[in-house]
C-alpha positions in Angstrom: 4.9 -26.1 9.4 2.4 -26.8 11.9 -0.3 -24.5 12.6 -3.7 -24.6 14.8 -6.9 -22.4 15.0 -9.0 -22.0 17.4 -12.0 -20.0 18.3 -12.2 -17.3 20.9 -15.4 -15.8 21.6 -15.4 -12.9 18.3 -11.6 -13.7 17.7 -9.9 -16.5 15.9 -6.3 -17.3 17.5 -3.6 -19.0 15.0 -0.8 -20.8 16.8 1.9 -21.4 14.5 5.0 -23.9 15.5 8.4 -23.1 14.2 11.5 -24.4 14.7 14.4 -21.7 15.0 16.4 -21.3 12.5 18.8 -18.2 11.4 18.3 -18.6 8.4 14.6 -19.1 7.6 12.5 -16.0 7.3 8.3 -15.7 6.2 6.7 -12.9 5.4 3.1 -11.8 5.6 1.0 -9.4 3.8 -1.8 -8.1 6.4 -4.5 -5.9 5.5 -7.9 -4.6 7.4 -10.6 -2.4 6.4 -9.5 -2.7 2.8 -13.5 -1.1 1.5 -12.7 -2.1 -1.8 -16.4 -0.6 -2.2 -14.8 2.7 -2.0 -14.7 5.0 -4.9 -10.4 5.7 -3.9 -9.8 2.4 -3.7 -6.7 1.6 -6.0 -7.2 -2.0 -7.3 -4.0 -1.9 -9.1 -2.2 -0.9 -6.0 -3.8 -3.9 -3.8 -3.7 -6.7 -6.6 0.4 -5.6 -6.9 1.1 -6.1 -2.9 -1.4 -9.5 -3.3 0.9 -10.6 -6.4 3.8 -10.0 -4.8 2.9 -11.5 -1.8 1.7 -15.0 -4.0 5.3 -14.7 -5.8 7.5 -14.6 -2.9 5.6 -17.1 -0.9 4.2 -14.9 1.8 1.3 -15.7 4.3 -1.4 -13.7 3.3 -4.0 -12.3 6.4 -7.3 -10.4 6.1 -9.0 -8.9 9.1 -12.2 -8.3 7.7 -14.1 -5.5 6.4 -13.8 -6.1 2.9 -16.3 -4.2 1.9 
């Protein structure tokens, strides 16, 4: 897989080149304004989805605003 980044003004654009295939699939787990800080925050609930996602190979994405 080739991937690049680049910066764009407060962004950060990720080009990623694939070749087709029917066959190949990736997944992603994407999360923003996750506030683990908060005092609802279920840590179980987010370190099971981040497991899983590490297990089944998947691209893992954070937009920010952890806490």
């Amino acid at each position: 897989m080739n991937y690049t980044f680049e910066k764009l003004n407060d962004a950060t654009q990720i080009t990623v080149n694939l070749e087709r295939n029917k066959t190949w699939e990736q997944r992603f787990l994407i999360t923003s304004d996750v506030h683990c800080d908060n005092k609802g925050f279920q840590r179980h609930l987010f370190k099971s989805h981040a497991t899983e996602a590490v297990k089944i190979g998947a691209g893992i994405i954070d937009n920010g605003d952890y806490f």
